[in-house]
C-alpha positions as CSV (number, residue, x, y, z in Angstrom):
1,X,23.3,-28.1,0.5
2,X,22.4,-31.3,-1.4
3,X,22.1,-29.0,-4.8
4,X,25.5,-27.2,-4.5
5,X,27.2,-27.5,-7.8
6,X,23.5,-27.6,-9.5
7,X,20.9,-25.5,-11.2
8,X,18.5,-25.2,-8.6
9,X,15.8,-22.9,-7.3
10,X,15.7,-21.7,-3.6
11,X,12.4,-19.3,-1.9
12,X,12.2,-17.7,0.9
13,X,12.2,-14.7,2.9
14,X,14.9,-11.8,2.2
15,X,16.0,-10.7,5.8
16,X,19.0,-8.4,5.1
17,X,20.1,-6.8,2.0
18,X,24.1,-4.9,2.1
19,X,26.5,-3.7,-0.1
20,X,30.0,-3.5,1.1
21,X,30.5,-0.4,-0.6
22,X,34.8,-0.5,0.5
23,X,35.3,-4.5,-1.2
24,X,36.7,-4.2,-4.6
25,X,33.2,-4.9,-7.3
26,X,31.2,-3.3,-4.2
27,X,29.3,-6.6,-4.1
28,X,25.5,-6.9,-3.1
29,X,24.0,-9.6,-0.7
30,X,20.4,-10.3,-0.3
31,X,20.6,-13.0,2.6
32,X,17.4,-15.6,2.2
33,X,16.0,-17.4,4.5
34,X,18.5,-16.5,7.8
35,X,21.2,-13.6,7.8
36,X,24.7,-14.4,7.0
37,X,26.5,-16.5,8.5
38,X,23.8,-19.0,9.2
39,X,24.0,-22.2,7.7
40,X,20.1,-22.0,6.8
41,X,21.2,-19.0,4.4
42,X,21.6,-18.7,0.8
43,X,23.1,-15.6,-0.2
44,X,22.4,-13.9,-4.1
45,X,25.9,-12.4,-4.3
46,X,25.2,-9.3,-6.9
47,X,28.1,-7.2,-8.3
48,X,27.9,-3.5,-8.7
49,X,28.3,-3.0,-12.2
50,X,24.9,-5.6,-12.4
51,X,23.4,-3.1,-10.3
52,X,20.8,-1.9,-12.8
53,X,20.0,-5.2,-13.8
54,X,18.8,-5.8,-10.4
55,X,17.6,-2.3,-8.6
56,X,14.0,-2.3,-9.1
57,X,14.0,-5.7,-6.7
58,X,16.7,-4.6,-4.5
59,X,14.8,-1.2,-3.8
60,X,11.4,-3.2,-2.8
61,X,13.1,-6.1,-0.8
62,X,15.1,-3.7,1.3
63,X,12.3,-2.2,2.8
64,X,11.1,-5.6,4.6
65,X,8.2,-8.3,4.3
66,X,9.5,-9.5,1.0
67,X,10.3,-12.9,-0.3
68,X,12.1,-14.4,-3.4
69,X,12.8,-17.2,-5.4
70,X,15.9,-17.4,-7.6
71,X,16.8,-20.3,-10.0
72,X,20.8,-20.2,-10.8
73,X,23.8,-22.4,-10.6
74,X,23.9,-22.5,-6.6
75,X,27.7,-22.8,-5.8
76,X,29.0,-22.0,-2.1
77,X,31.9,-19.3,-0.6
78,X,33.7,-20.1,2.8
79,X,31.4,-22.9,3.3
80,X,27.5,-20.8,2.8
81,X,25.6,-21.4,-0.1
82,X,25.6,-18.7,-2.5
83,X,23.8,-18.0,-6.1
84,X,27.0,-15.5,-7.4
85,X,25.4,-13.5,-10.5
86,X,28.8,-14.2,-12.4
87,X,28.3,-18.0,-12.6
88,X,26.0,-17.7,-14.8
89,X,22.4,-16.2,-15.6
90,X,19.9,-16.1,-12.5
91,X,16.1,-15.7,-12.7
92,X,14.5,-14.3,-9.7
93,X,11.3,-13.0,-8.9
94,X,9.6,-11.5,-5.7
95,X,6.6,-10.6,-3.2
96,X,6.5,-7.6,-1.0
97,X,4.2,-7.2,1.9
98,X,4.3,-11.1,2.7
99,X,4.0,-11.6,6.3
């Protein structure tokens, strides 16, 4: 929480991965670290129209035993830290099959 408001990197394990398919922008969350609405969770909001930009990872983290890191400008919503795609660019990269 320290780096809210900062470019900053954040690791860990991806434990859920939605999309509320009936919000307007049918956003994505990948919840790292502990599943919303933990305070030990930082979410990568992705929009829908990103989608593409994003599927190859979304379709190997969803399956479970995956971590990731992602760099971006971590900002938070209601309180929970978030990295939101539209607040500027995000780099991200991750391992399947981590246990």
């Amino acid at each position: 929480a320290q780096h809210v408001g900062t470019t900053c990197t954040v690791a860990g394990p991806v434990v859920n991965v939605y999309q509320a398919k009936e919000s307007r922008g049918m956003p994505i969350f990948v919840d790292i670290g502990e599943a919303y609405p933990s305070s030990r969770s930082v979410t990568l909001l992705i929009w829908a129209e990103a989608l593409s930009d994003f599927e190859e990872m979304l379709n190997e983290v969803d399956d479970g035993d995956a971590w990731i890191s992602v760099t971006g400008y971590l900002g938070t919503y209601e309180g929970r830290l978030q990295f939101n795609i539209d607040d500027g660019p995000v780099q991200y990269t991750w391992w399947t099959h981590v246990s």
